[in-house]
N, C-alpha and C positions, 0 to 999 in steps of 0.2 A: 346767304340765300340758299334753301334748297331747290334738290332735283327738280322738283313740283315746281317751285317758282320761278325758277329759269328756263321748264319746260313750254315750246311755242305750243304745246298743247294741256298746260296748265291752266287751271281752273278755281275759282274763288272755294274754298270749301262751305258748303251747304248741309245743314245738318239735318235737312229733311231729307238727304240721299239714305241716311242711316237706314232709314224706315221705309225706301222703296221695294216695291213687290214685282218681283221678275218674272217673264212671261217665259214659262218652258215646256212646248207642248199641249198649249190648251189649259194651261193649268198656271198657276198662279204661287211664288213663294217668295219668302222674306229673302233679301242676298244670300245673307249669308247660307242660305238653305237651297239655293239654287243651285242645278246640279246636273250636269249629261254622264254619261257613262265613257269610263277609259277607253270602251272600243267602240267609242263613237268616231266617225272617220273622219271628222274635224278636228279631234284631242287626237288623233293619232296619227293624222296623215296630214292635216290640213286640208283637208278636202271638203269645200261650202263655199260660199259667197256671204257678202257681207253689205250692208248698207251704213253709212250715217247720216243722221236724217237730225233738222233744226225743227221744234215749235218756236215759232215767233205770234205773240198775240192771238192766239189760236188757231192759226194756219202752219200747215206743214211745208216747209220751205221747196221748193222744187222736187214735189211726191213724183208726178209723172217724168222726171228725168230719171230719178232714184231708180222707180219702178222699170223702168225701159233697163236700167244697166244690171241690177239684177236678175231680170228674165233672160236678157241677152246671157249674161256669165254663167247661168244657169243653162242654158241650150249650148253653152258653148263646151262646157262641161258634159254636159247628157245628166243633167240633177234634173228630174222631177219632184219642180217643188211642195206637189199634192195641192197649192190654193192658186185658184185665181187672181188675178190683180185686188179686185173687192174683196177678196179671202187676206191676201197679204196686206193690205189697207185696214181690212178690221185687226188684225193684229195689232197692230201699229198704236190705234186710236183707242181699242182696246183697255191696250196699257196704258196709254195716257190717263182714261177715264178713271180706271183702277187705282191707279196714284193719285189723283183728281189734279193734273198737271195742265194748265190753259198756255205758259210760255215759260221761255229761258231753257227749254227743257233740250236733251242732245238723246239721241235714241239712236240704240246700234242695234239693229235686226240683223242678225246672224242665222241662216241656212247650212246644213251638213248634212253630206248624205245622210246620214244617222248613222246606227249601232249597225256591226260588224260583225258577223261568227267570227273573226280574229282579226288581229290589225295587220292586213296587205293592201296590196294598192287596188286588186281586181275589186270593182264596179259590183262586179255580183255576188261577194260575199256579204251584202248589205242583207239584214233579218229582218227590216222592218221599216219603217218610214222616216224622210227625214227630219231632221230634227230642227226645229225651231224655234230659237232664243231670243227675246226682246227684252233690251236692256233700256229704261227711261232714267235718267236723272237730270236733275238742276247744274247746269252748268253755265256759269259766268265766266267769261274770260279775266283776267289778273288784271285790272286796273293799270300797277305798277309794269306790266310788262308791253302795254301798249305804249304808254311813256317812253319805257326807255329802248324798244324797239329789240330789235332782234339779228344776231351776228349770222353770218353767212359763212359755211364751210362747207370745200367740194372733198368730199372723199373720193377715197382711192375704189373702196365698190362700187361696179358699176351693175346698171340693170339688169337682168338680164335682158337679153333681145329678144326683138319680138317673133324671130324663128323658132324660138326654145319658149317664151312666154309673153301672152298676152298682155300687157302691162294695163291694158283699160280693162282690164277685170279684175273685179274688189276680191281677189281668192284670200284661204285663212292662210293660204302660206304667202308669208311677208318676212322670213328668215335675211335674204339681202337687202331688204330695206333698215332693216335691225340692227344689222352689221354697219351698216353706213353711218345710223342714228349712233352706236356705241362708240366710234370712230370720233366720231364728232364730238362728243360729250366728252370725250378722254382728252 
C-alpha cells in the first residue's frame, strides 16, 4: 500500500486533474504552469489563509460557513483581501466553470498577503496585492480506505495554544500539524 493509499486524505486518481486549469490572479494556467513568486508571503512566511471547499451536485458545500472563516482569519490577521464575498464566490465558481466541473470536485482557495520587497515578517513590505490561488480537482475518496477504516495515533506534538495561535484559523502556516502527521506515519 502506498503513502496515498493509507493517506485519510487520499484520493481515487483522476486523470482529468492532469488537465486542470489554476486560477492565479485573475488569470488562468495549466498546473503544472501555475506559479506565485519566492517572495510571496505565503511561500516565504506562511502568511494567507486558506479554505477547503466541496462541489457536490452542483452546490458548494457550506460556502457561507467557508466564507465567514476566511473573512474572519483574514481580519484577524489584518489581510485585505481586495474582494468581496461575491468577488471571492466568483473565484471559486469561476474555476469550476473553467474546468467545466458540476461535482466530486475539492477546491482550495488560498489567500497571501502577496509578493514582498524581501522575505520578513513586517506587514508593510508587501508591493502589491494579495495573492490568490484557486485550486479545483476531482477528488474521490479511496473506496478501500473507507472499508477498512482508519488507525488512530496521539502524538507527542502538541497544538499550539491558543495564546500563541488561533487554532480556528485556516493560516498557511501548519508546520506543527506536520510534525504530528510525520509522527504518525513513522
Amino acid at each position: 500500500m502506498t503513502g496515498e493509499q493509507s493517506s485519510a486524505q487520499g484520493y481515487q486518481k483522476d486523470e482529468r486533474n492532469d488537465r486542470v486549469l489554476v486560477h492565479v490572479n485573475g488569470e488562468y494556467f495549466p498546473r503544472d504552469k501555475a506559479m506565485v513568486s519566492v517572495f510571496d508571503a505565503g511561500f516565504a512566511l506562511g502568511d494567507g489563509v486558506w479554505e477547503g471547499l466541496r462541489l457536490v451536485k452542483g452546490k458548494l458545500i457550506s460556502l457561507d460557513a467557508h466564507l465567514d472563516r476566511l473573512f474572519e482569519g483574514a481580519r484577524m490577521i489584518d489581510l485585505d483581501i481586495g474582494l468581496d464575498r461575491a468577488g471571492v464566490t466568483k473565484v471559486v465558481t469561476d474555476t469550476l466553470a473553467k474546468n467545466g466541473m458540476t461535482d466530486g470536485a475539492h477546491i482550495r482557495l488560498m489567500i497571501t498577503r502577496g509578493t514582498k520587497k524581501t522575505p520578513n515578517q513586517d506587514p508593510r513590505f508587501v508591493i502589491g496585492p494579495p495573492t490568490i490561488v484557486c485550486v479545483a480537482e476531482y477528488k474521490s475518496p479511496l473506496p478501500e480506505a473507507k472499508a477498512r477504516g482508519y488507525t488512530l495515533f496521539t502524538s507527542t506534538f502538541r497544538t499550539t495554544g491558543s495564546d500563541q495561535f488561533d487554532l480556528r484559523l485556516n493560516s498557511h502556516s501548519r508546520l506543527n500539524l506536520i510534525q504530528a502527521l510525520i509522527q504518525a506515519i513513522k
